[in-house]
C-alpha positions as CSV (number, residue, x, y, z in Angstrom):
1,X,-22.1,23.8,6.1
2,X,-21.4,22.9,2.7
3,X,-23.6,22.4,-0.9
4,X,-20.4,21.1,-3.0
5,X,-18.2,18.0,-2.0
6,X,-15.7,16.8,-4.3
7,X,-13.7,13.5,-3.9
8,X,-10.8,12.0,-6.0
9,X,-8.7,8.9,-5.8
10,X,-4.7,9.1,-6.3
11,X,-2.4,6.8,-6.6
12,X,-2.2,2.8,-6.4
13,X,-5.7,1.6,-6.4
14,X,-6.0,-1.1,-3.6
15,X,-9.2,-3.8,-2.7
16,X,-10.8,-1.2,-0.2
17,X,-10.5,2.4,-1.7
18,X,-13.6,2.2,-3.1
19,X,-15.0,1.6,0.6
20,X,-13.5,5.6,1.5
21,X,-15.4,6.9,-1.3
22,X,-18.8,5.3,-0.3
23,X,-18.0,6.2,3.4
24,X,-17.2,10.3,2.2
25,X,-20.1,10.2,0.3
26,X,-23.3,8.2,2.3
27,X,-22.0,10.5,5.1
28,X,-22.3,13.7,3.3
29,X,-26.0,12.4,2.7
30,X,-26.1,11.6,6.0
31,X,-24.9,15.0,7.8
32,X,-26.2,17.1,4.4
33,X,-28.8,15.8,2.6
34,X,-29.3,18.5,-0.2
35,X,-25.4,18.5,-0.9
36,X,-23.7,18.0,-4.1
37,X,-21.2,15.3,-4.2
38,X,-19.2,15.0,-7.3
39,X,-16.2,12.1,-7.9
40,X,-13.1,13.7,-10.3
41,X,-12.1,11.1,-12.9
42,X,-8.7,10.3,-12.7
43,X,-8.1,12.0,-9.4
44,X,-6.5,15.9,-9.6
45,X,-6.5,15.5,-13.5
46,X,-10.0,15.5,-13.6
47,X,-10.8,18.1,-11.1
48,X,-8.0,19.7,-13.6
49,X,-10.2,19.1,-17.1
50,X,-13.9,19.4,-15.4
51,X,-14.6,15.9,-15.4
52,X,-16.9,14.6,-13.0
53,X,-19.7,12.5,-12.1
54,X,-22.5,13.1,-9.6
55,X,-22.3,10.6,-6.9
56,X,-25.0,12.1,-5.2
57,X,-27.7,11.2,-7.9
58,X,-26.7,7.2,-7.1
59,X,-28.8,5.1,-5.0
60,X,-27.1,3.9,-1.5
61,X,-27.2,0.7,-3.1
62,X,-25.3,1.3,-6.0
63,X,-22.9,3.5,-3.5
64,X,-22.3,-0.1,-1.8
65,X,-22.2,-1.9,-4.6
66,X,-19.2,0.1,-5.9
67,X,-17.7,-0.2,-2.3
68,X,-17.3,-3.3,-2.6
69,X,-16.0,-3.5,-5.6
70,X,-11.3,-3.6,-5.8
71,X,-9.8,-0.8,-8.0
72,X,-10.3,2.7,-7.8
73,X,-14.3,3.6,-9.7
74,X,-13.3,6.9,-9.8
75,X,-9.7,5.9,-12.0
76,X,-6.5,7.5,-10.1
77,X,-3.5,9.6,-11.4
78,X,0.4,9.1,-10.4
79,X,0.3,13.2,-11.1
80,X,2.5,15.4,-8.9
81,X,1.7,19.0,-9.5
82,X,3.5,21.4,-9.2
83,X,2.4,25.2,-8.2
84,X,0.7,25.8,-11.9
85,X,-0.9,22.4,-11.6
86,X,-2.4,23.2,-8.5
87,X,-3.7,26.6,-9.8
88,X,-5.5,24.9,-12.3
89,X,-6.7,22.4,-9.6
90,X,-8.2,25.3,-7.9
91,X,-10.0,26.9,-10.4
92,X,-11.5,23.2,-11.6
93,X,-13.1,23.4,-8.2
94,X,-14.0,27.1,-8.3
95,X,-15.9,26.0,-10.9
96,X,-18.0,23.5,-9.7
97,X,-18.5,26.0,-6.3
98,X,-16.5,23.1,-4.2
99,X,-16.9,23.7,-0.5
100,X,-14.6,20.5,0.5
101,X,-11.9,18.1,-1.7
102,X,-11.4,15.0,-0.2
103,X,-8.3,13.4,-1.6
104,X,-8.0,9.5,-1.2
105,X,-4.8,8.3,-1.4
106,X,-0.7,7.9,0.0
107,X,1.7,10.8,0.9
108,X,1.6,12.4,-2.2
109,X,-2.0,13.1,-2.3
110,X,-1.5,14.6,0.9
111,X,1.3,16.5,-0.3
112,X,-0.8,18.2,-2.6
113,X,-4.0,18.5,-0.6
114,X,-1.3,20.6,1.8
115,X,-0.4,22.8,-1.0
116,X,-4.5,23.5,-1.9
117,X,-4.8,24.1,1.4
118,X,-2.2,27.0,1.9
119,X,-3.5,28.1,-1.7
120,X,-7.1,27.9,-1.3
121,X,-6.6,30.3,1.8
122,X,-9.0,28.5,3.5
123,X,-11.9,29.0,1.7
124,X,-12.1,25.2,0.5
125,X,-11.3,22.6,3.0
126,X,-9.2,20.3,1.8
127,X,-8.8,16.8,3.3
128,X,-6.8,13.8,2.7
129,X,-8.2,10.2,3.7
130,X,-5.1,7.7,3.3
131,X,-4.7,4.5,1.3
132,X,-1.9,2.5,0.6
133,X,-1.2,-1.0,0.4
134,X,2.4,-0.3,1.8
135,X,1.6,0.8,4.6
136,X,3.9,3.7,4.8
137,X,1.9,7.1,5.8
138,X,3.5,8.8,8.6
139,X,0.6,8.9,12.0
140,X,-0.9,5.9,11.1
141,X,-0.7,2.5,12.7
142,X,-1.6,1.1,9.5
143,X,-3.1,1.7,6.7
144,X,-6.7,1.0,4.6
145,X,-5.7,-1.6,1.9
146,X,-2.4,-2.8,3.6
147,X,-4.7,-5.5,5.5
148,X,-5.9,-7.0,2.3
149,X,-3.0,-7.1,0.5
150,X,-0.9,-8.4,3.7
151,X,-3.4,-11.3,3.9
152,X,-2.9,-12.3,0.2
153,X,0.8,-12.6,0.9
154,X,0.7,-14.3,3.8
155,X,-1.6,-17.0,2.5
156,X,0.3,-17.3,-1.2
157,X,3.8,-17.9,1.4
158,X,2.7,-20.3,3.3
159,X,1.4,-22.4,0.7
160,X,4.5,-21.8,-1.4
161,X,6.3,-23.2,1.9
162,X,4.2,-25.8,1.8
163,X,4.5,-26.8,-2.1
164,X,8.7,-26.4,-1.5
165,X,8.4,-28.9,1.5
166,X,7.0,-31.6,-0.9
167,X,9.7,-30.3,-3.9
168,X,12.6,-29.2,-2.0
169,X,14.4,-26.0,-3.6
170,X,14.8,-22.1,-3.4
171,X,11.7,-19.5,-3.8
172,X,11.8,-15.9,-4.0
173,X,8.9,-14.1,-4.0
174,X,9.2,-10.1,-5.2
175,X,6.3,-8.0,-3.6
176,X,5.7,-4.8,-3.9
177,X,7.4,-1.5,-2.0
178,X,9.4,0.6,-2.7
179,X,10.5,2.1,0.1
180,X,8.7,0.3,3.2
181,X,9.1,-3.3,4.4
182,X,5.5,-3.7,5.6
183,X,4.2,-5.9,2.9
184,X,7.3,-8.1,2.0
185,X,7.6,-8.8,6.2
186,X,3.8,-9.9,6.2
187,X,5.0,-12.9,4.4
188,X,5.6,-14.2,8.2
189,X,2.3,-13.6,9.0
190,X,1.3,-17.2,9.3
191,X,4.1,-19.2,8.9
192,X,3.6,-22.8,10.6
193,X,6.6,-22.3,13.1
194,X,10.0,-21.2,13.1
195,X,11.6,-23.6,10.6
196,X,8.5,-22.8,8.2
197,X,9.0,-20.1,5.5
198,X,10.1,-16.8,4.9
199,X,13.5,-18.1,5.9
200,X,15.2,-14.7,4.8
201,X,13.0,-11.4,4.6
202,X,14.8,-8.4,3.0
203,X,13.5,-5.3,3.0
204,X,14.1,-1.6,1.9
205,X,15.1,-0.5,5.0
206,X,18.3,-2.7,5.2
207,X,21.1,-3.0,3.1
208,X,21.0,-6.0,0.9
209,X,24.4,-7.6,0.1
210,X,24.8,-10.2,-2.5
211,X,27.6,-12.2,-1.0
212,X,25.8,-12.3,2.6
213,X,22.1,-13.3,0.4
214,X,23.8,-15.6,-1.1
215,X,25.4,-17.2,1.9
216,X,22.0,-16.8,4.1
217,X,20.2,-18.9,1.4
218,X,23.1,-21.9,1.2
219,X,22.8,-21.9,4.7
220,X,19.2,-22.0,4.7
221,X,19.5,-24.6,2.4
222,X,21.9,-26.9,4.4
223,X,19.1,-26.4,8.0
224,X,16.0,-27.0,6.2
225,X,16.6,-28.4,2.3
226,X,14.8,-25.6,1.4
227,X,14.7,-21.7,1.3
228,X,11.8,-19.4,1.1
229,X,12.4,-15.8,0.5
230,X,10.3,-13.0,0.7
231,X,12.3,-10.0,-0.8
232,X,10.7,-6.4,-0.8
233,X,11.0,-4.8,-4.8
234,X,12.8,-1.7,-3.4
235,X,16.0,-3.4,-1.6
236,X,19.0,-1.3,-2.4
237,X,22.6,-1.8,-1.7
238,X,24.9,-0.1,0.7
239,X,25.4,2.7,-2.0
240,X,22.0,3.5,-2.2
241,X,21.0,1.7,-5.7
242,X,17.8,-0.2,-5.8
243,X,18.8,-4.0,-6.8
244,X,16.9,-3.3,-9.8
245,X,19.4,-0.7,-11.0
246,X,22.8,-3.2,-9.7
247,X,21.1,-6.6,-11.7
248,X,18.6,-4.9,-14.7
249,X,21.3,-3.8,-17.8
250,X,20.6,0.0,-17.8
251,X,18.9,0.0,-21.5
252,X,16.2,-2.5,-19.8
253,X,15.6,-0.4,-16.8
254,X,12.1,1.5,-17.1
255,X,11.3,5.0,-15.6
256,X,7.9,6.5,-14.8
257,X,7.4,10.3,-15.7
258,X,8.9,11.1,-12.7
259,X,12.0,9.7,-13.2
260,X,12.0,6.7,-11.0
261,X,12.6,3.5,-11.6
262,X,10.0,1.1,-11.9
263,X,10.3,-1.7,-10.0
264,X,8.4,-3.8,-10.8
265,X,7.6,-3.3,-14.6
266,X,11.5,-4.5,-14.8
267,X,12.8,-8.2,-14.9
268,X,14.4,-7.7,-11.6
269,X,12.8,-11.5,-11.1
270,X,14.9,-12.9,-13.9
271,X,17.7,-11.0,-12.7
272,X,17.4,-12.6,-9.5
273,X,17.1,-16.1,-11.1
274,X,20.2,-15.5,-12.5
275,X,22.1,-14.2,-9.5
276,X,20.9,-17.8,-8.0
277,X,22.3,-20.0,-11.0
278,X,25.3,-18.3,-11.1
279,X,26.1,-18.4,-7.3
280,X,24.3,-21.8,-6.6
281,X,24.6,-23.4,-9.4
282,X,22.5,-26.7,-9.7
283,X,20.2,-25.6,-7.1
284,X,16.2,-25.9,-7.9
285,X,15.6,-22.3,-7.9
286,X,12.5,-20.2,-8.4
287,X,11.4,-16.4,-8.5
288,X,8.0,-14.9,-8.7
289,X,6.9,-11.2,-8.8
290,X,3.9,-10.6,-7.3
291,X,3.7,-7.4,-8.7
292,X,-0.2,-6.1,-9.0
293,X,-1.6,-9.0,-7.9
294,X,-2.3,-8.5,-4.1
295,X,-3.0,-4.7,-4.1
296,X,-6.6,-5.4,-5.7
297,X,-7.7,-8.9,-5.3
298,X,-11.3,-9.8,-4.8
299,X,-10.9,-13.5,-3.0
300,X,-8.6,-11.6,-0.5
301,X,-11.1,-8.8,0.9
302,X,-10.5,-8.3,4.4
303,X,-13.6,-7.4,6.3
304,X,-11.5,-5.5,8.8
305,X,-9.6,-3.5,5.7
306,X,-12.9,-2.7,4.3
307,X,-14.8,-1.5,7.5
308,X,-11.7,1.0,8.1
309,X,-11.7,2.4,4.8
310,X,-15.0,3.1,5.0
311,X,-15.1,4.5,8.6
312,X,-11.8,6.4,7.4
313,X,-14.3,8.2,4.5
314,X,-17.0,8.8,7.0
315,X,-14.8,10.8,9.4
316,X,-13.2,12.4,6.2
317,X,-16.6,14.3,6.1
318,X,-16.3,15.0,9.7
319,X,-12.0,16.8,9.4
320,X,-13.7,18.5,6.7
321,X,-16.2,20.6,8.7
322,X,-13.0,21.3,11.0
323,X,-11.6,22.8,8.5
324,X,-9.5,20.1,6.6
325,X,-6.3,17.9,7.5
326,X,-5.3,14.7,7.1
327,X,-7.5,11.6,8.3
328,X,-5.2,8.9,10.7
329,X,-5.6,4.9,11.7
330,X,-4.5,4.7,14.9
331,X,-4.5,2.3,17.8
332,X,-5.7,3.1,21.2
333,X,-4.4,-0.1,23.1
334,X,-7.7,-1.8,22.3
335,X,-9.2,-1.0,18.5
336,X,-8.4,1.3,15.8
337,X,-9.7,4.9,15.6
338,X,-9.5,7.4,13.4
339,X,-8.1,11.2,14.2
340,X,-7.6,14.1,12.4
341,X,-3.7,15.3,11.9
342,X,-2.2,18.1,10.3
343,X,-1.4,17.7,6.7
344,X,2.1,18.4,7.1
345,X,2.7,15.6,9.4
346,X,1.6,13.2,6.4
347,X,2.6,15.1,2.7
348,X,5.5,13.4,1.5
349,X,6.8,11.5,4.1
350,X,7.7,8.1,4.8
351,X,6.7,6.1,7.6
352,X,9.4,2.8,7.7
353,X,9.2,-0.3,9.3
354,X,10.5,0.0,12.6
355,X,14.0,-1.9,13.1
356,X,12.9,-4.2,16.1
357,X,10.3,-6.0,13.6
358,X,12.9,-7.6,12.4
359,X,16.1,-9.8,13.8
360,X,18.9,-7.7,14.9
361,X,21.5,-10.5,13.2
362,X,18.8,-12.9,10.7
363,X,17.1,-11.4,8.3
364,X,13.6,-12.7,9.8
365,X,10.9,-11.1,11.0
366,X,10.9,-10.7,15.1
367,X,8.2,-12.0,17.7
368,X,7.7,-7.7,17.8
369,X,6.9,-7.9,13.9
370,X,4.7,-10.9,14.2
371,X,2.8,-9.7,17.3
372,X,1.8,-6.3,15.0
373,X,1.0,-8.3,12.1
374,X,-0.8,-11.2,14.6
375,X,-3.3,-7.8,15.7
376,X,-4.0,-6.6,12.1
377,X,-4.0,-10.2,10.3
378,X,-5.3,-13.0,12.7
379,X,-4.7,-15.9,11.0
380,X,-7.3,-17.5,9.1
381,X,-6.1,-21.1,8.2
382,X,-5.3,-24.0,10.4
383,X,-2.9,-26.1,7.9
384,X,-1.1,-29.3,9.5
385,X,2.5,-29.3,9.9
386,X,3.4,-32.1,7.1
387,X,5.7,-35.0,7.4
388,X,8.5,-34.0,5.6
């Protein structure tokens, strides 16, 4: 079928991306030995300037060595083009005779592998294989690099439940998504039992309310001593503003070239710290943001996460001798599998945690949540319940 493959990474880099590009390209020396395989440098930008490097000259050993290895190898780009961009997309792989572009990364990589493909006409078949630590891409059950993240904030809240049992106070822990509540809800993942931490999970896809946090944390408070929050980076208000634009002073809000707000380069946690001391004052009161921290970590691999991502580059390979689309985790009742989609069904949408994962009147996570998360994150630790 084809002599050229070309493969980018967009986006958020996560522990297990690099996995999909050694799974695209031992499988293109698998299926087509005497194929080119060339990785863009900083994803569509490099296909843009004529920057590669031949990935097909590397060993399989050095192809697994960079698989295992967090971060994107091949450096990503938050890039959006627009039509112009993507003509000068085209005729970066025009150049290099490209046969197939595989496009690792979230909705917006697919968003613009769906434009290549319409422009192309065809004649290059474009793919997208998904990543995203959040979780959020439309026809997926979940997603490669959610697993490994989820695991790092499942373990960091139970043993900050743990630490606040022994000092009794309030923790917030910030983690990352902007509009998805996957990650922040994983925090439940392997809580001890029900009076164990997350107490309160907030999310993007319900309203937060000051007055009603504030009371759900006193009354947390008075049940347990303690509260343990776990509070998604993109909550917004009832008017639509993230809490970041409500708390941050407008001149320290930051923007990305797209115009959104950055949520977490902001001191949303110091903001938060404040809301606390004004409304509860002389509680012991703490915030963290988690920020980068889980998306890449190397003591948090999942084996799982990283056997998917690489599968999901294998059968990347596979959509592109069909002709392109858009490569999707799915559950079958029994294991995942991965099947090809329509682009369209993926560019640019949002997938959202479904409402029953959570309480219908308590911001917790419900048995339907932690039954999904039980599946992708069994838990690993067996920590006894302490005394106090």
């Amino acid at each position: 079928m084809a002599e050229t493959f070309v493969i980018a990474q967009g986006g958020g880099p996560t522990a297990v991306i690099n996995q999909t590009l050694a799974g695209a390209a031992l499988e293109v020396r698998r299926r087509f030995p005497a194929a080119k395989v060339l990785g863009a440098l900083h994803g569509v930008r490099g296909v843009r300037e004529g920057r590669f490097v031949t990935l097909s000259e590397l060993s399989d050993e050095q192809i697994r060595a960079i698989a295992a290895t967090p971060s994107a190898a091949l450096g990503s780009t938050r890039d959006k083009p627009d039509e112009a961009y993507c003509e000068a997309i085209l005729k970066g792989l025009d150049a290099v005779h490209a046969d197939a572009f595989i496009y690792i990364g979230g909705n917006d990589t697919a968003g613009t592998q769906s434009i290549l493909a319409e422009a192309s006409g065809g004649r290059i078949a474009c793919v997208h294989a998904p990543k995203t630590i959040d979780n959020d891409l439309m026809e997926n059950d979940h997603t490669p690099g959610f697993i490994s993240a989820a695991e790092f904030v499942a373990g960091a809240f139970l043993s900050i439940d743990l630490d606040f049992r022994a000092l009794p106070g309030i923790y917030v822990g910030i983690v990352m998504g902007r509009h998805a509540g996957f990650l922040t809800a994983a925090a439940a993942a392997w809580s001890l039992d029900e009076e164990s931490g997350p107490h309160l999970v907030y999310v993007p896809e319900r309203y937060f309310e000051r007055t009603r946090f504030v009371e759900e944390v006193r009354s947390t408070l008075d049940r347990h001593g303690r509260c343990i929050v776990a509070m998604s980076e993109g909550v917004a208000g009832p008017d639509g503003r993230s809490l970041v634009e409500s708390l941050v002073p407008p001149e320290l809000q930051e923007r990305d070239q797209h115009g959104n707000i950055r949520l977490s380069g902001t001191d949303l946690g110091q903001a938060v710290e404040r809301m606390l001391a004004a409304d509860l004052p002389g509680k012991r009161a703490r915030v963290d943001t988690f920020g980068y921290l889980p998306r890449g970590n190397i003591a948090t691999i999942s084996e799982t996460d990283a056997r998917e991502a690489f599968e999901a580059g294998a059968f990347a390979i596979e959509a592109a001798e069909q002709g392109g689309g858009s490569v999707a985790l799915q559950f079958d009742g029994e294991k995942t599998v991965c099947k090809l989609v329509p682009l369209s069904a993926v560019a640019g949408r949002t997938r959202h945690m479904p409402e029953n994962f959570l309480l219908p009147d308590n911001n917790r996570v419900s048995v339907t949540g932690l039954d999904y998360l039980a599946r992708l994150l069994p838990r690993k630790y067996s920590a006894a319940k302490p005394f106090v």
